[in-house]
VOMARLUM-197300 format. One record per residue: residue number from 1; chain; x, y, z of N, C-alpha, C in turn; residue in three letters. Coordinates in pm, whole numbers, plus 50000, padded with zeros to 5 digits. Example, Ala and Ser with C-alpha at 12.3 -4.5 7.8 and 13.67 -1.06 7.14 Angstrom:
! VOMARLUM-197300
     i   ch     nxx     nyy     nzz    caxx    cayy    cazz     cxx     cyy     czz    aa
     1    A   51319   49431   50780   51230   49550   50780   51320   49670   50780   Ala
     2    A   51285   49775   50708   51367   49894   50714   51290   50003   50787   Ser
***
This chain:
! VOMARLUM-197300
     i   ch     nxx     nyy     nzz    caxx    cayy    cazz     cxx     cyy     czz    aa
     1    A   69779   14747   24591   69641   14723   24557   69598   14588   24614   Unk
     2    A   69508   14588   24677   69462   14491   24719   69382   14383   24644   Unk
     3    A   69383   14236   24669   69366   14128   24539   69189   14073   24602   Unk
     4    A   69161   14120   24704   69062   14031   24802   69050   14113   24896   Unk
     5    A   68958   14051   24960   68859   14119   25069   68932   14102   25213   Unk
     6    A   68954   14166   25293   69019   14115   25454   68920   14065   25483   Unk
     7    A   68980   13945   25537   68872   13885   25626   68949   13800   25747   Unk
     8    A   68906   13889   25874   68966   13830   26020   68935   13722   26027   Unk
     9    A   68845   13650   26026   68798   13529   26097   68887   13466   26014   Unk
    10    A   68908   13435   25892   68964   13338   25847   69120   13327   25880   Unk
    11    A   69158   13470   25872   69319   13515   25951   69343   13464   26057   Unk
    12    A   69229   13483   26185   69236   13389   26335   69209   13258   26336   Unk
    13    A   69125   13177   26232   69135   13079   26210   69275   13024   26173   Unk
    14    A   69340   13020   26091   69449   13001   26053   69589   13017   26125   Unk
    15    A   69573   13100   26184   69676   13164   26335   69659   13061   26389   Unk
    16    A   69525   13020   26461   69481   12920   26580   69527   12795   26531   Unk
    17    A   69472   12762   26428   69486   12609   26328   69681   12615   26330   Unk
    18    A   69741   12707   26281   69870   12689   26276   70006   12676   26434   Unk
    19    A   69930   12757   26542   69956   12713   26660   69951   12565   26685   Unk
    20    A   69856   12537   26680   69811   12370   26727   69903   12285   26652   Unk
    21    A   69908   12356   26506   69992   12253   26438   70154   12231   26439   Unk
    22    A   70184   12348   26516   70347   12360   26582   70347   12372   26654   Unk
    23    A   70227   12295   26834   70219   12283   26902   70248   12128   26897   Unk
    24    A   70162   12075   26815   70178   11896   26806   70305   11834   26733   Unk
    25    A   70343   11945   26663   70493   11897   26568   70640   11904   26667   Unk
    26    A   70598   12016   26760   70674   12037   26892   70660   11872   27006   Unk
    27    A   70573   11839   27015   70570   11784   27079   70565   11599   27013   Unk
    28    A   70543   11594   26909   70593   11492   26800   70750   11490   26811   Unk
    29    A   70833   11642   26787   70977   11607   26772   71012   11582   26872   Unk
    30    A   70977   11591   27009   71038   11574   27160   71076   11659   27200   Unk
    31    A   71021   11822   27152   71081   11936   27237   71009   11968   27375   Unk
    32    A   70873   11938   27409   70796   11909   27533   70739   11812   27499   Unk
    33    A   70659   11792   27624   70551   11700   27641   70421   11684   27676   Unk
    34    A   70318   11671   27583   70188   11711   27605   70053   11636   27577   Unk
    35    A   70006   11688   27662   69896   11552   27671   69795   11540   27503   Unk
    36    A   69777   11455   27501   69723   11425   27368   69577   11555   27345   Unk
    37    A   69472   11536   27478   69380   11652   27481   69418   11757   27474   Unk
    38    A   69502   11796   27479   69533   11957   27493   69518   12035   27402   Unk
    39    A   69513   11972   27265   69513   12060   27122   69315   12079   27110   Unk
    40    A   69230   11951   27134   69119   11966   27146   69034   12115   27213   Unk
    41    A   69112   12175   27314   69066   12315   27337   69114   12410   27251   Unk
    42    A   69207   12380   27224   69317   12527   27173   69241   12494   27013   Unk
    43    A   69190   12412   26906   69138   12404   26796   69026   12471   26830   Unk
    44    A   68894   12433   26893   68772   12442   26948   68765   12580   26964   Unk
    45    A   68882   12647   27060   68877   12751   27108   68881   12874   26981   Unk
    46    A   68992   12834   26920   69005   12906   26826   68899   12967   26688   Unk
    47    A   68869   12824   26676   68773   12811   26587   68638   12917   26608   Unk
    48    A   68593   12868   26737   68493   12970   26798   68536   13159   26791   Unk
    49    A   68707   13144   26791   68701   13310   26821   68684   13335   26681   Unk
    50    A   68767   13282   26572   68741   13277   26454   68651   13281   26391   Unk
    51    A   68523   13225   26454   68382   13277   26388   68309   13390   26488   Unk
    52    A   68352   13420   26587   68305   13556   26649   68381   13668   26602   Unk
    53    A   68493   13672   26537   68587   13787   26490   68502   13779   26305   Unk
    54    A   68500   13673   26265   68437   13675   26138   68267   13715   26132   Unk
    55    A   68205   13718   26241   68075   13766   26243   68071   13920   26253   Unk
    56    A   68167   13971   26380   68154   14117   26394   68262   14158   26239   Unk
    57    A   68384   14114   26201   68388   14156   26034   68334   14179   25980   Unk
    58    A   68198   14071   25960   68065   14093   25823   67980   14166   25898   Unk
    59    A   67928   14240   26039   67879   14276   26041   67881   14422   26029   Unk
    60    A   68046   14486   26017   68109   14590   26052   68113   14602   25909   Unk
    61    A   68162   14497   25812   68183   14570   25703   68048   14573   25619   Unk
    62    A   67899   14529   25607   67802   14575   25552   67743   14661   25582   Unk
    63    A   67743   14729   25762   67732   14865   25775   67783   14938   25705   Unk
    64    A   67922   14911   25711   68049   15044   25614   67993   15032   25487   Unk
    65    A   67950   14950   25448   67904   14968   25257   67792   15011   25261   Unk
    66    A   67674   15022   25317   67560   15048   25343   67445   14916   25278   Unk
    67    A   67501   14821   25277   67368   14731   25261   67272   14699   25340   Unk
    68    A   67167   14708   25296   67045   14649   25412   67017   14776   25471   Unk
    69    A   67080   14871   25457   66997   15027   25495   66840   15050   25451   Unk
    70    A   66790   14998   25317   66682   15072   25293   66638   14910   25297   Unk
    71    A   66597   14850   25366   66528   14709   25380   66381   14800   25466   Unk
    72    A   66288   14721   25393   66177   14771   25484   66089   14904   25421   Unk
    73    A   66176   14976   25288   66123   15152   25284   65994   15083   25225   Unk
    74    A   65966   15018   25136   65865   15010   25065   65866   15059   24911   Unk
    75    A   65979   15106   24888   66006   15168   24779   66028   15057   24652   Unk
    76    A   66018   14916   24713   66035   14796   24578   65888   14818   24527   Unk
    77    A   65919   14814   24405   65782   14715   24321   65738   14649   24325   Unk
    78    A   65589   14584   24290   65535   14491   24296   65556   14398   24195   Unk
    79    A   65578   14262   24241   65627   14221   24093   65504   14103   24043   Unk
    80    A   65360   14094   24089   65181   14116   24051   65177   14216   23983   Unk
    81    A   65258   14289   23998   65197   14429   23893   65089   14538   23964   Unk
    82    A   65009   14642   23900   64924   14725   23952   64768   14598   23997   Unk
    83    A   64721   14630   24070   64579   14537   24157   64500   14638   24072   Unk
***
């Protein structure tokens, strides 16, 4: 049973964020060597796919539920009451 909602973006966020961070711990312990900028794309980068994977998520999953289908019918009330 599931406890929460999937949500990609935050999954690729976290992927990306955790690369970088055993990218720089790699290179803190002396297993390569890397230029100090280099994490500045690979965060940036990530971050960005992370909110393009989290946009098409929310946009994929309020289709699947059907919200925002009847936006527009006219079928709300007035909440002036009868004119």
């Amino acid at each position: 049973m599931l406890r929460h909602e999937f949500r990609p973006g935050r999954l690729v966020a976290g992927l990306s964020l955790t690369a970088a961070g055993v990218a720089y711990a790699g290179d803190a312990g002396g297993l390569w060597d890397m230029p100090w900028f280099a994490l500045i794309p690979m965060v940036v980068g990530g971050l960005c796919l992370a909110a393009a994977v989290g946009m098409i998520g929310h946009g994929a999953h309020s289709c699947r539920s059907g919200h925002g289908t009847d936006r527009g019918s006219g079928t709300e009330a007035d909440p002036a009451g009868p004119a």
